[in-house]
ROVOLUM-32603 format. One record per residue (C-alpha): residue number from 1; x, y, z. Coordinates in Angstrom, 2 decimals, always signed. Example, Ala and Ser with C-alpha at 12.3 -4.5 7.8 and 13.67 -1.06 7.14 Angstrom:
+-----+---------+---------+---------+
!   k !      c1 !      c2 !      c3 !
+-----+---------+---------+---------+
!   1 !  +12.30 !   -4.50 !   +7.80 !
!   2 !  +13.67 !   -1.06 !   +7.14 !
+-----+---------+---------+---------+
***
This chain:
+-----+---------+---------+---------+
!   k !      c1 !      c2 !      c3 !
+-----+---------+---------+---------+
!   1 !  +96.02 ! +151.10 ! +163.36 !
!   2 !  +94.32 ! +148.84 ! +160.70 !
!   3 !  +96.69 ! +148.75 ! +157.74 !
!   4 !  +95.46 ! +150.14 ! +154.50 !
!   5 !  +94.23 ! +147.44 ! +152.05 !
!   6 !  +93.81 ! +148.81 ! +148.66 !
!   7 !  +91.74 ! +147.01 ! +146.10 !
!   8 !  +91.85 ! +146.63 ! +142.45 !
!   9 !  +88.53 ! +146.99 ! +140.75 !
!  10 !  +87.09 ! +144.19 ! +139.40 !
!  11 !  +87.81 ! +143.53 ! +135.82 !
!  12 !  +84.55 ! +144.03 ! +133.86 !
!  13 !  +85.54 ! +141.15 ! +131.49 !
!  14 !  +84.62 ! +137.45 ! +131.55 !
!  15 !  +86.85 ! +134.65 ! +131.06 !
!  16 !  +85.33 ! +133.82 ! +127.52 !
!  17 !  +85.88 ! +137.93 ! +126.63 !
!  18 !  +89.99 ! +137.15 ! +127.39 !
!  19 !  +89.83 ! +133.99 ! +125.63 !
!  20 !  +88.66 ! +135.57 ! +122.71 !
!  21 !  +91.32 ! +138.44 ! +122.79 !
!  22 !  +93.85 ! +136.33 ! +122.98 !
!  23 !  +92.59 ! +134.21 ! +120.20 !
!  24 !  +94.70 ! +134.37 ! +117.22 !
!  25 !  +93.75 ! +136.08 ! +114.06 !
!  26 !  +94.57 ! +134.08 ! +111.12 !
!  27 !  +94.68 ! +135.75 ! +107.58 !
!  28 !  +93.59 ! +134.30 ! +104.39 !
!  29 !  +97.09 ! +134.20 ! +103.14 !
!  30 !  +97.72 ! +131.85 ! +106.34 !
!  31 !  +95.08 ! +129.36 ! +105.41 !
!  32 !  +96.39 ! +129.33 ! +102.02 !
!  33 !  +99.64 ! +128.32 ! +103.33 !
!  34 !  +98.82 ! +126.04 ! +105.72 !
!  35 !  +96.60 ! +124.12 ! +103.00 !
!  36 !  +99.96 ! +123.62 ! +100.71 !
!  37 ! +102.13 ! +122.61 ! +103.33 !
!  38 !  +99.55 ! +120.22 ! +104.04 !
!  39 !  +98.89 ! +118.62 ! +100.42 !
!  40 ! +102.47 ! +118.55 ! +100.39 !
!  41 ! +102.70 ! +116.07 ! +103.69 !
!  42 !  +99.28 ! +114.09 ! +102.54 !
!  43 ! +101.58 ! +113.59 !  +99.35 !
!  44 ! +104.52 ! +112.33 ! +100.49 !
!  45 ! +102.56 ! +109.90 ! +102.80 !
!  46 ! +100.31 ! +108.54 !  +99.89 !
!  47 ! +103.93 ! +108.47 !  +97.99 !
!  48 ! +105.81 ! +106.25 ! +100.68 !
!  49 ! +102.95 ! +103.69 ! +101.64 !
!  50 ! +102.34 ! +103.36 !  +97.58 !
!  51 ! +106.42 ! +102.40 !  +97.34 !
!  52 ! +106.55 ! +100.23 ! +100.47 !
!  53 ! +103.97 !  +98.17 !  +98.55 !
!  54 ! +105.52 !  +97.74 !  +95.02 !
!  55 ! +109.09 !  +97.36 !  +96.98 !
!  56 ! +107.33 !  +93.76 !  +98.60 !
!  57 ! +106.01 !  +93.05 !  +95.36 !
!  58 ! +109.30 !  +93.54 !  +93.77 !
!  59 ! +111.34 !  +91.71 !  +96.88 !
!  60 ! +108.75 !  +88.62 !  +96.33 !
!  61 ! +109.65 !  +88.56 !  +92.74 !
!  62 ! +112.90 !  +88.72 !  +93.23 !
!  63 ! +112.68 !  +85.69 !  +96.18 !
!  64 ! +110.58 !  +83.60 !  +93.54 !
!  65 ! +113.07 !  +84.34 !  +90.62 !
!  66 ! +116.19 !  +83.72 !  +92.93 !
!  67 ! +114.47 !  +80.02 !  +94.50 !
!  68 ! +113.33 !  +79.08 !  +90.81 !
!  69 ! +117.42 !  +79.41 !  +90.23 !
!  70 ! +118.49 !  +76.80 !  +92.98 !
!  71 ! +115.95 !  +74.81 !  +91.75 !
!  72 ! +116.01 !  +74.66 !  +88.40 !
!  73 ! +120.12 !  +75.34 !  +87.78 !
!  74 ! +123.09 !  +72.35 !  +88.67 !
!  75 ! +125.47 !  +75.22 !  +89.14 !
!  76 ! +123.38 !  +78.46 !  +90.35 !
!  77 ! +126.06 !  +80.45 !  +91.78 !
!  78 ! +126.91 !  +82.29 !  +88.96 !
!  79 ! +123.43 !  +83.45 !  +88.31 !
!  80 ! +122.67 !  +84.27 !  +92.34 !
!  81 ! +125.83 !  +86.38 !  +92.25 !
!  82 ! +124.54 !  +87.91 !  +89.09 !
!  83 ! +121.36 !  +89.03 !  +90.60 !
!  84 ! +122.00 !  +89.66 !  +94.31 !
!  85 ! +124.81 !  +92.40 !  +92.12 !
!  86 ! +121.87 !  +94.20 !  +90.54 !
!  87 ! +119.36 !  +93.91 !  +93.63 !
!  88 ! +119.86 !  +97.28 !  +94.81 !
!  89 ! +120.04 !  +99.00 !  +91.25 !
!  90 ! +116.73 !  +97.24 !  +90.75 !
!  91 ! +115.37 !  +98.66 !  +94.04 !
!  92 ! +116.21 ! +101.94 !  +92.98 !
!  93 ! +114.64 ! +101.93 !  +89.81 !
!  94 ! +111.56 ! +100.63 !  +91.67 !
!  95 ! +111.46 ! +103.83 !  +93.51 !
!  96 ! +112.23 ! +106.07 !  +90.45 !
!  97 ! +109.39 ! +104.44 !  +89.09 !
!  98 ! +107.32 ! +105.58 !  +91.46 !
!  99 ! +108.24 ! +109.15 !  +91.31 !
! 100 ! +107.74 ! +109.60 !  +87.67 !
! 101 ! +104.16 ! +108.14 !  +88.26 !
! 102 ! +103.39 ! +110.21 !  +90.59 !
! 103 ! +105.41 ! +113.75 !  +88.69 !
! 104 ! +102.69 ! +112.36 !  +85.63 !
! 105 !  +99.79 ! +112.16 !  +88.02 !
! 106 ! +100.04 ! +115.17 !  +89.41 !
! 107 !  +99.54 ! +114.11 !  +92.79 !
! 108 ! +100.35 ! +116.80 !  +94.53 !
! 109 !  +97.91 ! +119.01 !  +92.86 !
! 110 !  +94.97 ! +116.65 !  +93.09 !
! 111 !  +95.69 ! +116.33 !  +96.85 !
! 112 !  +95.35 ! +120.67 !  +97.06 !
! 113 !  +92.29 ! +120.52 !  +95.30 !
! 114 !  +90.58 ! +117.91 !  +97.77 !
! 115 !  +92.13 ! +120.40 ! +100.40 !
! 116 !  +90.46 ! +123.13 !  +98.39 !
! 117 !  +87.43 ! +121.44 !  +98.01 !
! 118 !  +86.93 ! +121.02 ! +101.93 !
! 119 !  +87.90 ! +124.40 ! +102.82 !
! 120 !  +85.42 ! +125.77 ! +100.81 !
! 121 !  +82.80 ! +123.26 ! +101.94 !
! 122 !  +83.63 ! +123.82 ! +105.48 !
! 123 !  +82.94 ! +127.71 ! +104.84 !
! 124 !  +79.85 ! +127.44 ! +103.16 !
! 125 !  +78.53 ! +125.28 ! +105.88 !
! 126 !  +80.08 ! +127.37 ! +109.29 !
! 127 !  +79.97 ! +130.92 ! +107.50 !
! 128 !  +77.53 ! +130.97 ! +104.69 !
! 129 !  +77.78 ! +131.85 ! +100.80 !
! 130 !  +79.80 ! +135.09 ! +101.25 !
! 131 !  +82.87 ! +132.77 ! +103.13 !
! 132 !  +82.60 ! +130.34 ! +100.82 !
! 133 !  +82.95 ! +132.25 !  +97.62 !
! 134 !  +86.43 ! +134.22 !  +99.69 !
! 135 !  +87.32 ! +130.75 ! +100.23 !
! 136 !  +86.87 ! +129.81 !  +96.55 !
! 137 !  +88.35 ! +133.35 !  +95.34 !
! 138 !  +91.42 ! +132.48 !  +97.48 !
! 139 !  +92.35 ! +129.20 !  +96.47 !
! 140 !  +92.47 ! +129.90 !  +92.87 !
! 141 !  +96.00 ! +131.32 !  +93.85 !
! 142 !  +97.20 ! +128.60 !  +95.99 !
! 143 ! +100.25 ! +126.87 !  +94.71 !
! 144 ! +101.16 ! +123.26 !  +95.56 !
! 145 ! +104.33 ! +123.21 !  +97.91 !
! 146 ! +107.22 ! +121.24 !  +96.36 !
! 147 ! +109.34 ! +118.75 !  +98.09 !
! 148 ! +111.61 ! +116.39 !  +96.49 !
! 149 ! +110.53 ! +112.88 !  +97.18 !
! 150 ! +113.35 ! +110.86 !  +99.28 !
! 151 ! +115.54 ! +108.97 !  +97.39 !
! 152 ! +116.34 ! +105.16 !  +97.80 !
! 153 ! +120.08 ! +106.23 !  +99.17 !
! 154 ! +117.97 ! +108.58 ! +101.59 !
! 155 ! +115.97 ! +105.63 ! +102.58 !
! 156 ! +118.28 ! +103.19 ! +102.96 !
! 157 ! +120.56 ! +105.57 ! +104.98 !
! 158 ! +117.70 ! +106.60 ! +106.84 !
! 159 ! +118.35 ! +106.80 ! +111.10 !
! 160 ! +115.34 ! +107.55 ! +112.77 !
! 161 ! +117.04 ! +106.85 ! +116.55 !
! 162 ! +119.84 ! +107.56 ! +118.64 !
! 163 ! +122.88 ! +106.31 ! +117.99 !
! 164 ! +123.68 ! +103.59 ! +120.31 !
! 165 ! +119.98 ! +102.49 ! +121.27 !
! 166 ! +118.17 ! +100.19 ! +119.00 !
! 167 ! +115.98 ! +101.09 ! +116.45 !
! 168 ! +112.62 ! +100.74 ! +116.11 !
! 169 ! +110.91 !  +97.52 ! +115.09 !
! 170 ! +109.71 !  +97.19 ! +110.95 !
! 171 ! +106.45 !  +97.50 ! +110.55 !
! 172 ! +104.70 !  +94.24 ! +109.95 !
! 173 ! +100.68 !  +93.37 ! +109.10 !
! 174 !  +99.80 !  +92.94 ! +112.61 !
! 175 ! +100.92 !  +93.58 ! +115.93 !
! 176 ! +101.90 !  +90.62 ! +118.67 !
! 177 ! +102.70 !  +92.29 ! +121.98 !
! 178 ! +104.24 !  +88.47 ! +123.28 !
! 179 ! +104.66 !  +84.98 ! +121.82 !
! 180 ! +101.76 !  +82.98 ! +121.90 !
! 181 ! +101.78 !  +79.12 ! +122.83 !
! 182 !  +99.27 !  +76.60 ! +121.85 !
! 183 !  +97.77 !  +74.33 ! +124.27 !
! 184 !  +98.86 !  +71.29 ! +124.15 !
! 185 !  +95.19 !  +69.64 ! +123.02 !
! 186 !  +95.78 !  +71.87 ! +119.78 !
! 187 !  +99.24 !  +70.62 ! +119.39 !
! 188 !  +97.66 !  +66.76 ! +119.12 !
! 189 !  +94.95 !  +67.24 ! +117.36 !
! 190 !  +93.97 !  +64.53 ! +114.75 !
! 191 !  +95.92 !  +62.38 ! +116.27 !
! 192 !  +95.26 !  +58.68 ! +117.49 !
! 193 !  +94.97 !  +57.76 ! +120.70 !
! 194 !  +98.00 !  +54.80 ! +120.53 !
! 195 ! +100.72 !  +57.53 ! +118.61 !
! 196 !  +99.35 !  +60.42 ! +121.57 !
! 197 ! +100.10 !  +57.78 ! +123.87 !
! 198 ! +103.59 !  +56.61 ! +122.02 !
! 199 ! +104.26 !  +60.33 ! +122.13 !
! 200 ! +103.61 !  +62.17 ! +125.63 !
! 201 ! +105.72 !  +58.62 ! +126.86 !
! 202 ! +108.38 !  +59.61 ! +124.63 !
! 203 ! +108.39 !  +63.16 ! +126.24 !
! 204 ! +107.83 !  +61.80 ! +129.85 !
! 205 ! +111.06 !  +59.51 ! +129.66 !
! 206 ! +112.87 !  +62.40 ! +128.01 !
! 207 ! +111.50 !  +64.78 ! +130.79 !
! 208 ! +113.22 !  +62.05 ! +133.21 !
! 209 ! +116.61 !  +61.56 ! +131.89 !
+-----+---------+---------+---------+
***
Protein backbone atom coordinates (compact mmCIF):
# COMPACT_ATOMS: atom_id res chain seq x y z
CA UNK A 1 0.00 0.00 0.00
CA UNK A 2 1.24 3.55 -0.97
CA UNK A 3 1.52 5.47 2.29
CA UNK A 4 -0.65 8.48 2.72
CA UNK A 5 1.18 11.79 2.02
CA UNK A 6 -0.78 14.67 3.24
CA UNK A 7 -0.06 18.13 2.00
CA UNK A 8 -0.25 21.51 3.44
CA UNK A 9 -1.79 24.08 1.18
CA UNK A 10 0.24 26.49 -0.16
CA UNK A 11 0.50 29.66 1.74
CA UNK A 12 -1.20 32.41 -0.33
CA UNK A 13 1.44 34.95 0.89
CA UNK A 14 4.69 36.14 -0.71
CA UNK A 15 7.89 36.54 0.92
CA UNK A 16 7.69 40.47 0.75
CA UNK A 17 3.81 40.06 2.43
CA UNK A 18 5.83 38.19 5.67
CA UNK A 19 8.49 40.63 5.57
CA UNK A 20 6.21 43.28 5.97
CA UNK A 21 4.25 41.60 8.91
CA UNK A 22 7.00 41.11 10.69
CA UNK A 23 8.21 44.59 10.20
CA UNK A 24 8.18 46.56 13.29
CA UNK A 25 5.79 49.32 14.00
CA UNK A 26 7.45 52.21 15.47
CA UNK A 27 5.35 54.97 17.27
CA UNK A 28 5.91 58.60 17.23
CA UNK A 29 6.79 58.58 20.85
CA UNK A 30 9.69 56.06 19.70
CA UNK A 31 11.16 58.41 17.18
CA UNK A 32 11.03 61.06 19.67
CA UNK A 33 13.11 59.04 21.88
CA UNK A 34 15.40 57.71 19.75
CA UNK A 35 16.17 61.40 18.41
CA UNK A 36 17.23 62.49 22.23
CA UNK A 37 19.21 59.64 22.96
CA UNK A 38 20.86 60.45 19.88
CA UNK A 39 21.61 64.37 20.36
CA UNK A 40 22.69 63.21 23.58
CA UNK A 41 25.62 60.76 22.01
CA UNK A 42 26.35 63.44 18.97
CA UNK A 43 26.97 65.70 22.17
CA UNK A 44 29.16 64.00 24.12
CA UNK A 45 31.27 63.16 20.97
CA UNK A 46 31.47 66.90 19.80
CA UNK A 47 32.25 67.44 23.77
CA UNK A 48 35.31 64.92 23.97
CA UNK A 49 37.08 65.65 20.51
CA UNK A 50 36.58 69.62 21.47
CA UNK A 51 38.60 68.72 25.03
CA UNK A 52 41.18 66.38 23.50
CA UNK A 53 42.10 69.51 21.50
CA UNK A 54 42.39 72.30 24.17
CA UNK A 55 44.06 69.42 26.55
CA UNK A 56 47.23 69.43 23.61
CA UNK A 57 47.02 73.00 23.53
CA UNK A 58 47.23 73.22 27.21
CA UNK A 59 50.03 70.18 27.46
CA UNK A 60 52.13 72.31 24.72
CA UNK A 61 51.88 75.29 26.91
CA UNK A 62 52.72 73.72 29.67
CA UNK A 63 56.00 71.87 27.72
CA UNK A 64 56.97 75.50 26.43
CA UNK A 65 56.50 77.13 29.95
CA UNK A 66 58.33 74.14 31.73
CA UNK A 67 61.60 74.23 28.82
CA UNK A 68 61.58 78.19 29.04
CA UNK A 69 62.33 77.27 33.01
CA UNK A 70 65.54 75.07 32.38
CA UNK A 71 66.51 77.53 30.16
CA UNK A 72 66.14 80.60 31.48
CA UNK A 73 66.56 79.61 35.56
CA UNK A 74 70.37 78.56 37.28
CA UNK A 75 68.39 76.61 39.82
CA UNK A 76 64.93 75.40 38.13
CA UNK A 77 64.03 72.71 40.39
CA UNK A 78 62.08 74.52 42.63
CA UNK A 79 59.90 75.99 39.98
CA UNK A 80 59.54 72.38 37.91
CA UNK A 81 58.42 70.87 41.21
CA UNK A 82 56.11 73.78 41.58
CA UNK A 83 54.40 73.20 38.36
CA UNK A 84 54.56 69.45 37.63
CA UNK A 85 52.41 69.82 41.56
CA UNK A 86 49.64 71.78 39.90
CA UNK A 87 49.69 69.89 36.38
CA UNK A 88 46.83 67.81 37.06
CA UNK A 89 44.68 70.55 38.95
CA UNK A 90 45.34 72.55 35.81
CA UNK A 91 44.14 69.66 33.60
CA UNK A 92 41.10 69.52 35.43
CA UNK A 93 40.17 72.93 35.24
CA UNK A 94 40.83 72.59 31.49
CA UNK A 95 38.06 70.15 31.34
CA UNK A 96 35.68 72.12 33.67
CA UNK A 97 36.20 74.71 31.31
CA UNK A 98 34.91 72.96 28.76
CA UNK A 99 31.77 71.89 30.38
CA UNK A 100 30.63 75.25 31.42
CA UNK A 101 31.10 76.28 27.68
CA UNK A 102 29.28 73.90 26.50
CA UNK A 103 26.21 74.06 29.78
CA UNK A 104 26.27 78.10 28.24
CA UNK A 105 26.02 76.95 24.66
CA UNK A 106 23.46 74.85 24.95
CA UNK A 107 24.86 72.21 22.99
CA UNK A 108 22.81 69.68 23.58
CA UNK A 109 19.77 71.46 22.49
CA UNK A 110 21.21 72.83 19.27
CA UNK A 111 22.32 69.25 18.40
CA UNK A 112 18.14 68.09 18.90
CA UNK A 113 17.15 70.75 16.80
CA UNK A 114 19.53 69.73 13.77
CA UNK A 115 18.02 66.20 14.65
CA UNK A 116 14.65 67.89 14.48
CA UNK A 117 15.33 69.69 11.56
CA UNK A 118 16.21 66.40 9.51
CA UNK A 119 13.43 64.41 10.72
CA UNK A 120 11.11 66.72 9.55
CA UNK A 121 12.93 67.20 6.24
CA UNK A 122 13.19 63.57 5.74
CA UNK A 123 9.21 63.41 6.15
CA UNK A 124 8.33 66.03 3.97
CA UNK A 125 10.44 64.55 1.29
CA UNK A 126 9.43 60.41 1.78
CA UNK A 127 5.76 61.18 3.10
CA UNK A 128 4.58 64.53 2.01
CA UNK A 129 3.20 67.76 3.91
CA UNK A 130 0.78 65.86 6.21
CA UNK A 131 4.14 63.71 7.77
CA UNK A 132 6.00 66.51 7.93
CA UNK A 133 3.78 68.82 9.88
CA UNK A 134 3.22 65.28 12.60
CA UNK A 135 6.84 65.36 12.49
CA UNK A 136 7.02 69.09 13.32
CA UNK A 137 3.90 68.80 15.84
CA UNK A 138 5.92 66.06 17.59
CA UNK A 139 9.14 67.49 18.15
CA UNK A 140 7.94 70.54 19.80
CA UNK A 141 7.74 68.11 22.89
CA UNK A 142 10.99 66.45 22.58
CA UNK A 143 13.29 67.03 25.46
CA UNK A 144 17.09 66.85 25.23
CA UNK A 145 18.40 63.68 27.16
CA UNK A 146 20.84 64.61 29.96
CA UNK A 147 24.06 62.95 30.69
CA UNK A 148 26.68 64.24 32.87
CA UNK A 149 29.81 64.86 30.92
CA UNK A 150 32.84 62.51 32.23
CA UNK A 151 34.96 63.98 34.54
CA UNK A 152 38.86 64.29 34.33
CA UNK A 153 39.11 61.52 37.39
CA UNK A 154 36.67 59.44 35.03
CA UNK A 155 39.06 59.95 32.25
CA UNK A 156 42.07 59.45 33.68
CA UNK A 157 40.78 56.26 35.43
CA UNK A 158 39.30 55.25 32.35
CA UNK A 159 39.97 51.12 31.32
CA UNK A 160 38.68 50.43 28.12
CA UNK A 161 40.41 46.60 28.04
CA UNK A 162 40.85 43.59 29.90
CA UNK A 163 42.79 43.47 32.63
CA UNK A 164 45.97 41.78 31.90
CA UNK A 165 46.11 42.42 27.98
CA UNK A 166 47.42 45.67 26.76
CA UNK A 167 45.55 48.50 25.96
CA UNK A 168 44.87 50.01 23.00
CA UNK A 169 47.28 52.32 21.21
CA UNK A 170 46.60 56.56 21.66
CA UNK A 171 45.33 57.93 18.95
CA UNK A 172 47.83 59.89 16.94
CA UNK A 173 47.39 62.22 13.48
CA UNK A 174 48.10 59.44 11.24
CA UNK A 175 48.33 55.89 11.09
CA UNK A 176 51.84 53.81 10.31
CA UNK A 177 51.01 50.12 10.09
CA UNK A 178 55.26 49.39 10.20
CA UNK A 179 58.45 51.44 10.43
CA UNK A 180 59.54 52.85 7.39
CA UNK A 181 63.35 52.96 6.26
CA UNK A 182 64.87 55.33 3.87
CA UNK A 183 66.98 54.20 1.12
CA UNK A 184 70.15 54.71 1.53
CA UNK A 185 70.49 57.37 -1.67
CA UNK A 186 68.04 59.56 0.57
CA UNK A 187 70.14 59.07 3.59
CA UNK A 188 73.30 60.82 1.48
CA UNK A 189 71.80 63.20 -0.17
CA UNK A 190 73.68 66.57 -0.59
CA UNK A 191 76.51 65.08 0.13
CA UNK A 192 80.01 65.13 -1.68
CA UNK A 193 81.31 62.54 -3.37
CA UNK A 194 84.93 62.42 -1.18
CA UNK A 195 82.82 62.57 2.56
CA UNK A 196 80.17 59.62 0.76
CA UNK A 197 83.24 57.94 0.01
CA UNK A 198 85.03 58.75 3.63
CA UNK A 199 81.72 57.49 4.94
CA UNK A 200 80.35 54.06 3.38
CA UNK A 201 84.49 53.13 4.08
CA UNK A 202 83.96 54.02 7.54
CA UNK A 203 80.86 51.66 7.64
CA UNK A 204 82.55 48.91 5.46
CA UNK A 205 85.60 48.58 7.98
CA UNK A 206 83.11 48.75 10.83
CA UNK A 207 80.91 46.08 9.01
CA UNK A 208 84.37 43.99 9.06
CA UNK A 209 85.57 44.18 12.53
Amino acid sequence: MAAEMTMSPPSSETPTAELKQKKPKFTWQDLEMTKSRAACAMDRVEFLATTRNRFTEFRKAEADALGLTIRSRSSPNVLLQKNLATSADNAAAVLAKQEMAAQNGQTGFKRLDAVNRFVIDKELRTGGKQAAESAKNFSKNSQCMRKPYPTYDELMKLVTHEPGQPREPPLGPGTCLMNYQPPEEALRHGMSKSLYSLSSTSRSTKSNS
